[in-house]
N, C-alpha and C positions, 0 to 999 in steps of 0.2 A: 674464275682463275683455274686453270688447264693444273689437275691430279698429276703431283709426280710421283706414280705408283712406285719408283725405283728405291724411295727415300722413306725414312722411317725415323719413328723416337720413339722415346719410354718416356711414359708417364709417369708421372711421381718420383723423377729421378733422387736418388738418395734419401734422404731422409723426411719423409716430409712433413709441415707442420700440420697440414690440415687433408685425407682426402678429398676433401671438398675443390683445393687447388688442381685437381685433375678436371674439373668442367670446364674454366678459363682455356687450361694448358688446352684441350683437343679441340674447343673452338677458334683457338688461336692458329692451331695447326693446319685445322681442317683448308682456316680463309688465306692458309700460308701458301696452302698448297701439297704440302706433306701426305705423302700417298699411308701412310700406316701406323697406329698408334701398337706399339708391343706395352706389355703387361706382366712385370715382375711380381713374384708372390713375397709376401713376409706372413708371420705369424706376428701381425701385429695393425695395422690400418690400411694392410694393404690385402688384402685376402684376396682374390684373383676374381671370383663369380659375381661378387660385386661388384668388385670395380668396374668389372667388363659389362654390367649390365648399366652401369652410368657412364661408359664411354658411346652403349651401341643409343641412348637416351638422346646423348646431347648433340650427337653427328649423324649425318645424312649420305655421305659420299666416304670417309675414312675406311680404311681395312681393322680390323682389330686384330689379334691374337697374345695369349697370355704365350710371356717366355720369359718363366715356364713354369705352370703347377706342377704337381706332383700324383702318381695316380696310387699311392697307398695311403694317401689323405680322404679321400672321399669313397664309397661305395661306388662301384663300377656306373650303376643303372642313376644313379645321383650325377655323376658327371656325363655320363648318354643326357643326361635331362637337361642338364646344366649348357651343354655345348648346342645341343638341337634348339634352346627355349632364344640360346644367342644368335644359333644360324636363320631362325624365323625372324626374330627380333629386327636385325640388320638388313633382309634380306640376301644371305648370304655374304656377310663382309668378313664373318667369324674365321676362325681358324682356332682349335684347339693345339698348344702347345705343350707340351710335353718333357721333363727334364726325371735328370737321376738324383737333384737333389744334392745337401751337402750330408756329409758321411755323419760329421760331430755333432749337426742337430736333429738329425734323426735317432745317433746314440744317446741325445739327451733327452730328448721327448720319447724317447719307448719306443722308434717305430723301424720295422727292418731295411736294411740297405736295397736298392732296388736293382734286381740283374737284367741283363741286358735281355733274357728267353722273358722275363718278366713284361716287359714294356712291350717286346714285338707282338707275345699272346694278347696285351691288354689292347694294343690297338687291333688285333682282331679281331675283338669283342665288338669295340665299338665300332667299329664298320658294318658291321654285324648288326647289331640293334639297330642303327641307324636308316639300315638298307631296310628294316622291318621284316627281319626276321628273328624266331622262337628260338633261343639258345638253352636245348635241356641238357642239363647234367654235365655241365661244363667241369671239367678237372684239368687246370693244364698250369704252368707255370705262374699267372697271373691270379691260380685261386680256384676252387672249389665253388660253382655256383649252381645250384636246383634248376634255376630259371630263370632266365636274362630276355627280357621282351620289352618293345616300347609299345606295338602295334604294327597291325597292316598299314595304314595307313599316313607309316612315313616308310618313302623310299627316298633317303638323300644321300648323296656326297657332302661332307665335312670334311674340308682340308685339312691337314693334321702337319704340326711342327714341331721339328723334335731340336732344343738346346745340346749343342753336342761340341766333346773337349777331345776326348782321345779317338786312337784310331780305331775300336768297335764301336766307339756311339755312332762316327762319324759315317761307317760302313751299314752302321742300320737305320742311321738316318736317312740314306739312299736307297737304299730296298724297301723302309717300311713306310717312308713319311713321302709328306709334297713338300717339305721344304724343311732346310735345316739353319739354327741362327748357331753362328762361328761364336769363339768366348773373346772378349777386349784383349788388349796389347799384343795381337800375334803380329810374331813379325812378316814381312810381304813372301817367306818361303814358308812360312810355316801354313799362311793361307794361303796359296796356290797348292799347297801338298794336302791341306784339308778340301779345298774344292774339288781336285783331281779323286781321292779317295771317297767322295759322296758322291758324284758325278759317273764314276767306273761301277760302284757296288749297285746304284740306278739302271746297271747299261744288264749288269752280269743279272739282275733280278726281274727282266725283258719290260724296260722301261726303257720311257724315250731320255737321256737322260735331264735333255735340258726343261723336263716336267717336275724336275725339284728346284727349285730356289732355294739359292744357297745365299745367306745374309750374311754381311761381314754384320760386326758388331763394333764400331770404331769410335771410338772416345775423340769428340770434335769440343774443342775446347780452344775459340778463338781469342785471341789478344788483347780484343776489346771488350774481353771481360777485367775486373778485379785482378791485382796479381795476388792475393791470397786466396781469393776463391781458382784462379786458376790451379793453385800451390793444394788446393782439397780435391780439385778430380784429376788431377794428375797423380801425383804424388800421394796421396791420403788414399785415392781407389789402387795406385798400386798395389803399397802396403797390405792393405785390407784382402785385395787376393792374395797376396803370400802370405797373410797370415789361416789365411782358408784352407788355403791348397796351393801353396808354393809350389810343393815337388810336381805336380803334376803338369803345373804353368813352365816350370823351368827346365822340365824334360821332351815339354813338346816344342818348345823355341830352342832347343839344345843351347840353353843357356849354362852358365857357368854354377856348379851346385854350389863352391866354395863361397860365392857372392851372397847367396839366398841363408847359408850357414851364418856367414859372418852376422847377416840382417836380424835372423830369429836371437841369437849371442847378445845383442845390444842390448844396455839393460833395461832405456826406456823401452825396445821393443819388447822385449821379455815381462814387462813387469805392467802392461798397458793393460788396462779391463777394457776390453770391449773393441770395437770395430775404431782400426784407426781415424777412417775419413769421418767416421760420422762427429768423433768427439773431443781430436786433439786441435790443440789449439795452433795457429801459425809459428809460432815458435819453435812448436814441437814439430811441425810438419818439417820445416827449414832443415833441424835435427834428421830427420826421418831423408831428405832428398841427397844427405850425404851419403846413404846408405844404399840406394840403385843407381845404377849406370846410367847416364845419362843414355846410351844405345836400347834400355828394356824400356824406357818410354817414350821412346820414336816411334813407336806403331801409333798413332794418335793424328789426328788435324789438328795442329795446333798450327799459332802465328797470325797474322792477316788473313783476313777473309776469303780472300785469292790463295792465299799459301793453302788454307783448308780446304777449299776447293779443291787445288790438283791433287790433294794429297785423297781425298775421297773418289775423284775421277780413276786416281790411280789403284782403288781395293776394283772397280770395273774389268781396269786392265788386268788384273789378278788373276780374273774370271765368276768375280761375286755376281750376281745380279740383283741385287740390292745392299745399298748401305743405309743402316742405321745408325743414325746420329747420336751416338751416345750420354749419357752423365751431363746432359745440359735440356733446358725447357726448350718449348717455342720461342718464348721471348729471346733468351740467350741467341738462340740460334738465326734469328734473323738475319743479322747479314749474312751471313753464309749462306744460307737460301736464297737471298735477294742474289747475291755474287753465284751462284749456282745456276738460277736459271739463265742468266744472262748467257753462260756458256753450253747449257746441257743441250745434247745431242740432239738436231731434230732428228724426231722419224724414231730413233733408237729404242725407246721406251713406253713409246704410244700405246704397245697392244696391252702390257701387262695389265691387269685386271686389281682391284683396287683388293679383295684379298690378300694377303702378302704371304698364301703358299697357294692362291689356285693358279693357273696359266693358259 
C-alpha cells in the first residue's frame, strides 16, 4: 500500500495504559498507510528516546519524529547521540523535534525556561556534531561546552522540527528548522497567518521556502467514534490546554479573554487536580462543554468520515503540507483514512519523502 507521506499521527495519544500499545498503534499505521508517526514527551512512560527507538524497531517505511522533547533535559552530546543512533537506526526516517516546553513544569521540576537565542544556538550545535565536526569552547546562549565532538566519521544531515505557538517560535522555526508542527484547535486564520510567518522567515533566512514543512496539528475526531469518548478529546483536550496555557491559545486565535476568565472562575474548573481530559469523568466533561464556545472547537475533523476528510483536505488548502491526525489511534482513525484516500490528490504528494521534515 502506496505511503501517504502528507498524513501523520501521534502515538500514544493521551493517556496511555501501556507503552507497549505503541508497537500495535505504528504497525497498524504503517499497513494503513500513514506516512508519519510524531512522538509526544511526558515525564512519565513516554520518554521520547525510547519510544523512538521502539517505533524505528517495529517499522520499515514510517517517518518518525519526536514533537517534541526538550533540549535542557539531556546533555547536548547525549541527544547528538540519541538523534544520529535513530538517523542510522531507520535509515534516515528520524527527524529530531524540538519544543519550548511548558513554563509550570519546568518551574516545578527545577529546570530554566528555554529562550528563543537558546534553541537556535542548540540546533547549531547539533548540526555541528552531526556534520563531524570539533566544537572547542563553545560559550553561547545554549551553554558553556570544553568540547562537543562525535567524530570524523559522521557527516550527516538530521532533519530537525521545531513545535511552534507564537510568532517568534514560528519565525525560527523557518530560519532554523526543516519543518515546523502548528499547536491543536487553530482557527483556519490563525493557521494560514502561522504558515505565511514560517514560510516568509525561511524566504528572509535564503531558504527555498517550501524546504520547511509546515504541519497542521488537527484533532480528527470522527462520529463513529463513542460520544463520551468523543466528549474526552474534544472537549476534555480543550480544557486541558487552557488550563496550560489558555492566554497564549486565546491570544493567537484572537479569541475572546472574557470566555477563558469565565472558564478558569468555575469552580469545578478551579478546584480540578490534574489534567482535565485525562481524569474527569463524562459528566464532568458535559459540565466543562458549557464552558467553550462551541466556534473554539471547530478547528477540528469531526463528524462523518467524509465531513473529516474535507475538513483535513481544507488545513491543505490553508497552505499546510502535512496534517496530522491528532488525539485518536490508527484504529480510531481508519475510516477516515480509508475515506481519504479514496479522494486524495493524485500526483500531489508523491514526492514528499517519508521523513516528515526532509523534502
Amino acid at each position: 500500500m502506496q505511503q501517504m507521506n502528507e498524513l501523520g499521527f501521534y502515538t500514544l495519544a493521551g493517556a496511555p495504559k501501556s507503552p507497549r500499545d505503541l508497537i500495535d498503534e505504528v504497525r497498524q499505521a504503517e499497513a494503513m498507510g500513514l506516512g508519519a508517526a510524531f512522538i509526544s514527551e511526558r515525564f512519565n512512560v513516554k520518554e521520547a528516546a525510547t519510544l523512538s527507538g521502539a517505533v524505528g524497531a517495529v517499522s520499515t517505511k514510517i517517518g518518525i519524529a519526536t514533537a517534541a522533547t526538550n533540549q535542557n533535559t539531556r546533555h547536548p552530546m547525549v541527544t547528538a547521540a540519541f538523534a544520529m543512533t535513530m538517523h542510522r537506526l531507520t535509515g534516515g526516517r528520524f527527524s529530531l523535534g524540538l519544543g519550548r516546553g511548558i513554563a509550570a513544569v519546568f518551574d516545578a521540576f527545577g529546570l530554566p525556561h528555554i529562550k528563543t537565542a537558546e534553541i537556535e544556538d542548540f540546533v547549531g550545535l547539533m548540526r555541528q556534531i552531526w556534520r563531524g565536526e570539533v566544537v572547542f569552547g563553545h560559550d553561547g546562549p545554549a551553554g558553556k561546552y570544553p568540547l562537543l565532538a562525535m567524530g570524523p566519521d559522521y557527516k550527516e544531515h538530521i532533519p530537525m522540527t521545531f513545535t511552534a505557538f507564537g510568532p517568534r517560535s514560528l519565525a525560527l522555526g523557518g530560519r532554523a528548522f526543516d519543518a515546523v508542527v502548528l499547536h491543536t484547535f487553530f482557527t483556519d486564520e490563525t493557521t494560514a497567518r502561522c504558515v505565511a510567518t514560517v514560510k516568509k522567515a525561511a524566504e528572509e533566512a535564503g531558504k527555498d521556502p517550501a524546504s520547511v514543512r509546515v504541519w497542521s496539528c488537527f484533532a480528527t475526531v470522527g462520529d463513529h467514534l463513542p460520544e463520551d469518548l468523543r466528549l474526552k478529546k474534544t472537549v476534555g483536550r480543550m480544557a486541558t490546554y487552557l488550563q496550560g496555557y489558555g492566554d497564549l491559545l486565546v491570544k493567537t486565535n484572537d479569541w475572546d479573554p472574557a470566555v477563558l476568565q469565565r472558564f478558569r472562575e468555575d469552580s469545578f474548573v478551579a478546584s480540578f487536580p490534574g489534567a482535565i481530559d485525562a481524569a474527569a469523568t463524562t459528566a464532568e466533561l458535559e459540565h466543562v462543554a458549557t464552558l467553550i464556545p462551541e466556534d473554539w472547537l471547530a478547528a477540528a475533523a469531526t463528524g462523518s468520515a467524509e465531513r473529516c476528510v474535507e475538513k483535513i483536505q481544507g488545513q491543505f488548502d490553508l497552505g499546510c503540507d502535512g496534517v496530522i491526525l491528532h488525539g485518536a489511534s490508527p484504529t480510531e482513525l481508519q475510516p477516515i483514512v480509508d475515506a481519504y484516500r479514496k479522494v486524495r490528490p493524485s500526483g500531489r504528494f508523491d514526492s514528499l519523502p517519508a521523513n516528515p521534515a526532509a523534502h
